[in-house]
N, C-alpha and C positions, 0 to 999 in steps of 0.2 A: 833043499833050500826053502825057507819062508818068502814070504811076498815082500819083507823088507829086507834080507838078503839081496833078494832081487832088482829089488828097486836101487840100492844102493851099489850093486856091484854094475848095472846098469849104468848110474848118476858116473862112478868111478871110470866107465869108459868116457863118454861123452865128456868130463873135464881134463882125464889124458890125450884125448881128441884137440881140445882146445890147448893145452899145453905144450904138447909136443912142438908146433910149430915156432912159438914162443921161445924156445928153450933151445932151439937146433943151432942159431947162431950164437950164441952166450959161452962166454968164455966161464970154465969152474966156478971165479969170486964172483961173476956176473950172477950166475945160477945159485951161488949162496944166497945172496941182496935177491934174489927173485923168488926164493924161497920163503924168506922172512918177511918180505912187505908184500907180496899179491894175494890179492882176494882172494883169487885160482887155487894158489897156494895152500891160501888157510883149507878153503875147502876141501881138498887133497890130502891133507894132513889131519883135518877132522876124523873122513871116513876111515883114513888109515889109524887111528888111536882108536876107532870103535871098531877095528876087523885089522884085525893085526895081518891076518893069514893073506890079505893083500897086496904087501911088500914085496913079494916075488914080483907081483906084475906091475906093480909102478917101477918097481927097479929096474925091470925089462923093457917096459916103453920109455921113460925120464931119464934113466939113471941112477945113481946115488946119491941124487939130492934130499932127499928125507931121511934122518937115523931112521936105522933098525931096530923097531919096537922090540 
């Protein structure tokens, strides 16, 4: 891994950190709408459109709220 691998797979814990809490009481259409309008969000979905191979692990901490690149 490179040093921006790093930093971004890094970045990708510390905002599943911050989400997970978020997201634990939310019911599925809650976690759509939380999907589509959180800042959290965008950034979560950023890293994952630039590192696809990600999706395992947000799938495993969040769930299926992001398509499957």
């Amino acid at each position: 891994m490179n040093d921006t691998q790093d930093r971004d797979r890094l970045e990708l814990s510390r905002l599943l950190q911050q989400a997970k809490p978020l997201l634990a009481p939310l019911y599925p259409d809650q976690q759509k709408q939380w999907a589509e309008g959180s800042p959290l969000a965008q950034e979560i979905s950023a890293l994952l459109a630039k590192h696809p191979e990600y999706y395992a692990e947000i799938h495993a901490q969040i769930g299926a709220i992001f398509a499957k690149p």
